[in-house]
KOLNUKE-853231 format. One record per residue (C-alpha): residue number from 1; residue in one letter; chain; x, y, z. Coordinates in Angstrom, 3 decimals. Example, Ala and Ser with C-alpha at 12.3 -4.5 7.8 and 13.67 -1.06 7.14 Angstrom:
REM KOLNUKE-853231
    i  aa  ch        xx        yy        zz
    1   A   A    12.300    -4.500     7.800
    2   S   A    13.670    -1.060     7.140
This chain:
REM KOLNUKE-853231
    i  aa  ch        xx        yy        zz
    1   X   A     8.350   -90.344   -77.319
    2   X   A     7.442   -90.842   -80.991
    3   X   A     5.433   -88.248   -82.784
    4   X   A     3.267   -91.711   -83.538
    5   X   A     2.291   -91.546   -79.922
    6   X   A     0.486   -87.923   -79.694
    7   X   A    -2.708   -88.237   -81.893
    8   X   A    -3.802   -85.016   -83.363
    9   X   A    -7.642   -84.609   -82.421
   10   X   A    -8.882   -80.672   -83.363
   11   X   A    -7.393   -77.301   -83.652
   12   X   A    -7.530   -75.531   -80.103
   13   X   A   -10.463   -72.918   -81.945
   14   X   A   -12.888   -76.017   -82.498
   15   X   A   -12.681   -76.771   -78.171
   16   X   A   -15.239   -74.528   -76.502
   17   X   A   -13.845   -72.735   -73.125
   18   X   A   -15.102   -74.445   -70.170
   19   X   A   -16.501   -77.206   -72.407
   20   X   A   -15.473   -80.921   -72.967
   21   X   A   -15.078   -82.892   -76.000
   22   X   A   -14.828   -86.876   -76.659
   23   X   A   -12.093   -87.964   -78.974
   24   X   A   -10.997   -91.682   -79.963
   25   X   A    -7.141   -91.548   -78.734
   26   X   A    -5.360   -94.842   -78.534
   27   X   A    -8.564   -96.613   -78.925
   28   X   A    -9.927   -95.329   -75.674
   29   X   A   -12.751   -92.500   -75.246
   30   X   A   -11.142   -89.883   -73.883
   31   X   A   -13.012   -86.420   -72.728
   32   X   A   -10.908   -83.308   -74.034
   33   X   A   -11.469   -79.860   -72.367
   34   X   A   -10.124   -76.116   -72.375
   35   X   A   -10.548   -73.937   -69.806
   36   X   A   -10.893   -70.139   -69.671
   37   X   A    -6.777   -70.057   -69.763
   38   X   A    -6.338   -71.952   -72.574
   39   X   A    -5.056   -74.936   -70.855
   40   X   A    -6.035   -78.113   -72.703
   41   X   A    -6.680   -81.183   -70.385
   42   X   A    -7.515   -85.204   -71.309
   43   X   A    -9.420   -87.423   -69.070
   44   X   A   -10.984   -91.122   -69.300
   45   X   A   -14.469   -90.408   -70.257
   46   X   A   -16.111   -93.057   -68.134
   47   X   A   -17.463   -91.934   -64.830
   48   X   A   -16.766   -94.940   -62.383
   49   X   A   -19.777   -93.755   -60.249
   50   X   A   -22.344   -94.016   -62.498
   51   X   A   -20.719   -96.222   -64.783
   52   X   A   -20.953   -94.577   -67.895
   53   X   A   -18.905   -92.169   -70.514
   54   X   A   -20.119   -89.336   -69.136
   55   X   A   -17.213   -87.123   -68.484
   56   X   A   -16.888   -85.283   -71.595
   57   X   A   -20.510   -83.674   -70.798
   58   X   A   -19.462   -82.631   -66.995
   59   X   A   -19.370   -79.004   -65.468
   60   X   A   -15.440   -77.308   -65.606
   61   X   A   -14.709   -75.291   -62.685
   62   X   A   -12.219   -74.512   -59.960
   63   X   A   -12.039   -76.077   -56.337
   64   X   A    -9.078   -73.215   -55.012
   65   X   A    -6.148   -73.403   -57.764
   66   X   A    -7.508   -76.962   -59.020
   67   X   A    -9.095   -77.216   -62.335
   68   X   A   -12.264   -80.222   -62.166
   69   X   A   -15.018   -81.171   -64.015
   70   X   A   -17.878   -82.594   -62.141
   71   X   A   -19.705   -85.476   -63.625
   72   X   A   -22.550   -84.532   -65.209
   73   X   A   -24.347   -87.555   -63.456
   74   X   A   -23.722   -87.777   -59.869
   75   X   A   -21.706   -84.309   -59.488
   76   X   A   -18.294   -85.878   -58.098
   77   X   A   -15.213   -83.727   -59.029
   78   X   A   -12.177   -84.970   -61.042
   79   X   A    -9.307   -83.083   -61.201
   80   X   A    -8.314   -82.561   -65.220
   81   X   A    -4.147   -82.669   -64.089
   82   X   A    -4.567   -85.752   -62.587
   83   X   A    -7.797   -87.634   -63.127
   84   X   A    -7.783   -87.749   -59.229
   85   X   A   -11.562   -87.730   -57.642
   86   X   A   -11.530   -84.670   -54.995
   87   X   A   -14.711   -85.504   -53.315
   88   X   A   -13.019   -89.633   -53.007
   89   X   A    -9.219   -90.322   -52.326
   90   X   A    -9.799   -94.095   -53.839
   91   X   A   -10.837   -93.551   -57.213
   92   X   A    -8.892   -92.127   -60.030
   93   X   A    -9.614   -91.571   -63.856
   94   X   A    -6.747   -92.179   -66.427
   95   X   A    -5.577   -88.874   -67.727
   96   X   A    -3.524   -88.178   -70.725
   97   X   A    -0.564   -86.104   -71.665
   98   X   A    -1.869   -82.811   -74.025
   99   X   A    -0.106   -80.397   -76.047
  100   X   A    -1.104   -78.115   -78.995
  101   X   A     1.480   -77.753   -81.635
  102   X   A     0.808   -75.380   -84.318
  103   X   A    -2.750   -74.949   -83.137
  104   X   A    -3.738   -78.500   -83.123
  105   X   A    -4.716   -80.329   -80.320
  106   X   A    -2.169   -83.238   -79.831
  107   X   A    -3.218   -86.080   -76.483
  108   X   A    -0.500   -88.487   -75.759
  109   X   A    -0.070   -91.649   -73.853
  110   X   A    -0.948   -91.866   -70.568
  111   X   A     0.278   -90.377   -67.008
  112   X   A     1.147   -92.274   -64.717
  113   X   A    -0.607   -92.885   -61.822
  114   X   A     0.517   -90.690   -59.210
């Protein structure tokens, strides 16, 4: 992978805990969040329930040892690993390869889906 393919978007400090963030990657809106352990996650910010980019404004919590955030709309759970809905095996949100290099917030292309 190219360093032209991971897009810096903020330094970790600027990301509120348990908060999300939307960032222009790759020309997509993508919703950016840390949680409480520092992990940085990147999701599709367009909720494919209620049809809007809504993600990035969602609630960040824990369903056992799986990190979500809930849309802020109609309340259905997306894991931030995967983009995988937990409350509907059928529906998925792209998510996005993340890592923070010197401090800075870096999202790269992609997962695949799994």
């Amino acid at each position: 992978m190219t360093s032209r393919e991971w897009e810096p978007i903020c330094d970790l400090a600027a990301l509120e805990v348990e908060r999300g963030a939307t960032a222009l990657v790759h020309g997509q809106a993508v919703a950016i969040f840390r949680t409480h352990d520092n992990e940085v996650f990147a999701l599709g910010n367009y909720d494919p329930f209620a049809k809007a980019s809504v993600l990035a404004r969602g609630i960040v919590g824990t369903r056992g040892e799986i990190p979500f955030v809930a849309s802020p709309m109609h309340k259905h759970a997306f894991d931030l690993r995967t983009g995988r809905c937990l409350d509907d095996d059928h529906v998925q949100v792209p998510s996005y390869d993340v890592r923070v290099v010197a401090g800075v917030v870096q999202v790269g292309p992609r997962l695949e889906v799994a």
